[in-house]
Every structure is written in structure tokens, then in C-alpha cells.
Legacy VTK file of the C-alpha trace (Angstrom):
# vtk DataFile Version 3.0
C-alpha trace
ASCII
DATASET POLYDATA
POINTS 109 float
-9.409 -47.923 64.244
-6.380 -47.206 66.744
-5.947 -43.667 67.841
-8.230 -42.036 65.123
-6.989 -38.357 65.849
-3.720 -39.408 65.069
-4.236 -40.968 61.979
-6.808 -37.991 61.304
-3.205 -35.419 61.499
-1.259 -37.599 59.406
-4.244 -37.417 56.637
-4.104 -33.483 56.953
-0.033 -32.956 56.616
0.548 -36.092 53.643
0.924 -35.562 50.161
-0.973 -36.361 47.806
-0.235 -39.941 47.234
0.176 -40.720 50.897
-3.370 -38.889 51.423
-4.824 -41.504 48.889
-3.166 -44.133 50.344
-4.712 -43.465 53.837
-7.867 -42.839 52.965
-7.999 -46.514 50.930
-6.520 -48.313 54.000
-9.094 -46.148 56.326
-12.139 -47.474 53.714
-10.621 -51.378 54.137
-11.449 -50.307 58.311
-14.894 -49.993 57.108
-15.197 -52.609 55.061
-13.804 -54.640 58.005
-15.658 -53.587 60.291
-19.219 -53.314 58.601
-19.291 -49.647 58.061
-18.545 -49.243 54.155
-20.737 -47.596 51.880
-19.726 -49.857 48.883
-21.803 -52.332 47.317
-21.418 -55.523 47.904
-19.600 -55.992 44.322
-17.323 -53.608 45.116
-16.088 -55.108 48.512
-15.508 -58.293 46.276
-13.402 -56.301 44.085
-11.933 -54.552 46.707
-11.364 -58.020 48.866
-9.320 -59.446 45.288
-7.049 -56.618 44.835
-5.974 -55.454 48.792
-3.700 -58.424 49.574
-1.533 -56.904 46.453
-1.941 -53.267 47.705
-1.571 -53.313 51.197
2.494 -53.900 51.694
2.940 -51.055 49.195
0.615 -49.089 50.784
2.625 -49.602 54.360
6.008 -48.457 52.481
4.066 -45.272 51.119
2.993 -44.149 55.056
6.358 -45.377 56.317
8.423 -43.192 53.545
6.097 -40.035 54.260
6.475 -40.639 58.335
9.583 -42.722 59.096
11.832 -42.572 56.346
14.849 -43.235 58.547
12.624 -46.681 59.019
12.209 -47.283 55.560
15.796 -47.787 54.375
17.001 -48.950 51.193
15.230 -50.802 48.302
15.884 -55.047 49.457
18.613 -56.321 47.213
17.214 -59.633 47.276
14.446 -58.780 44.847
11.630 -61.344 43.270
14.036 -63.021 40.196
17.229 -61.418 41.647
20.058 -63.188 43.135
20.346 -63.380 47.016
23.204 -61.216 47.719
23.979 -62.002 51.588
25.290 -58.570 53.790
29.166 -59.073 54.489
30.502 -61.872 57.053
32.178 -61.131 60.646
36.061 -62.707 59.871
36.654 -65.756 62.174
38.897 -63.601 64.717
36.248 -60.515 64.723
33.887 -60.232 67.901
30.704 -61.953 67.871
27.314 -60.408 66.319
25.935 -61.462 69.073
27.743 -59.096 71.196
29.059 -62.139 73.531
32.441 -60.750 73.825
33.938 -64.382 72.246
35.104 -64.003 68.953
33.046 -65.052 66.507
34.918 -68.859 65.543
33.734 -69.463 68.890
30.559 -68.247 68.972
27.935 -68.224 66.576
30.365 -69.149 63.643
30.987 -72.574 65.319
28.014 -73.859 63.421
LINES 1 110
109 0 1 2 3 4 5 6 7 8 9 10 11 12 13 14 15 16 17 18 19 20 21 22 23 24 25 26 27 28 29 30 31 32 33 34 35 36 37 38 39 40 41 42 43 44 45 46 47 48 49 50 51 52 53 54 55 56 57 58 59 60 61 62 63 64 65 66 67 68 69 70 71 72 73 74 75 76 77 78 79 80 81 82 83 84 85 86 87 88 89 90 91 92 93 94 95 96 97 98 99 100 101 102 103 104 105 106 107 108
């Protein structure tokens, strides 16, 4: 329901799959807001499966729109090992951009 015209361009210049995934996020807006031309069975079926769909359909709008946003596959997938991004040494400057180094900053604790 924010800025309708915009979301109206984006549905004209997607592909396919992106197109599809608007339009089911646009029909969840209607369901939400009372204007949805499904039966009531259907919004039950619909209210079951859209907490699985929805984060995939985000990354689908965000890889058509703002791929520079979307990045890389996580590493730390579901039944994967956590694989931590590398460590400032003790004598590098702080993450925090502090100007201490970072034994003395946030690697103190």
C-alpha cells in the first residue's frame, strides 16, 4: 500500500518471476487489508504457506532492483557450520573507527 505507482513501474519492467512474485505479495495487501477476492479457504491456505514465502519473495525483488544490496549467498546456512568473517589483529585500528587500536578498544573484551 506505500507509493502504489511505484510499485505499479516495478510490476511493468520485472521478469517474469519477479512479476509473479509482486503480484502474490500485492494479493497478501488485499488479503490484509480486506480487499481479496479469495474465499475464505483460500486466505487460510494462503495465511499457512506466506510466513515460508515471504523472505524469499523479498530476495527475488531485491535481486531484480538492488542487486548490489543483495550480496552473496550467507555462509552460515541452516545445518552448516558458522564460519565467522576474518578478525582485526590486536595492533590493527579499531572496527569501530575509534582511532585506538583494536587491543584497546573493542578487543579488550
Amino acid at each position: 500500500g506505500l507509493r502504489p505507482d511505484a510499485w505499479s513501474n516495478l510490476l511493468d519492467v520485472a521478469d517474469e518471476e519477479t512479476q509473479a512474485t509482486l503480484i502474490f505479495m500485492m494479493a497478501l495487501q488485499d488479503i490484509s487489508t480486506g480487499n481479496s477476492k479469495f474465499t475464505e479457504e483460500e486466505i487460510d491456505e494462503i495465511d499457512l504457506e506466506a510466513p515460508d514465502l515471504i523472505p524469499g519473495c523479498v530476495m527475488t525483488i531485491l535481486h531484480q532492483f538492488r542487486p548490489e544490496l543483495a550480496g552473496q549467498a550467507p555462509a552460515n546456512l541452516p545445518g552448516q557450520p558458522f564460519q565467522a568473517g576474518p578478525r582485526p589483529g590486536r595492533n590493527d585500528p579499531c572496527t569501530c573507527r575509534s582511532g585506538r587500536k583494536y587491543k584497546q578498544c573493542c578487543g579488550r573484551n
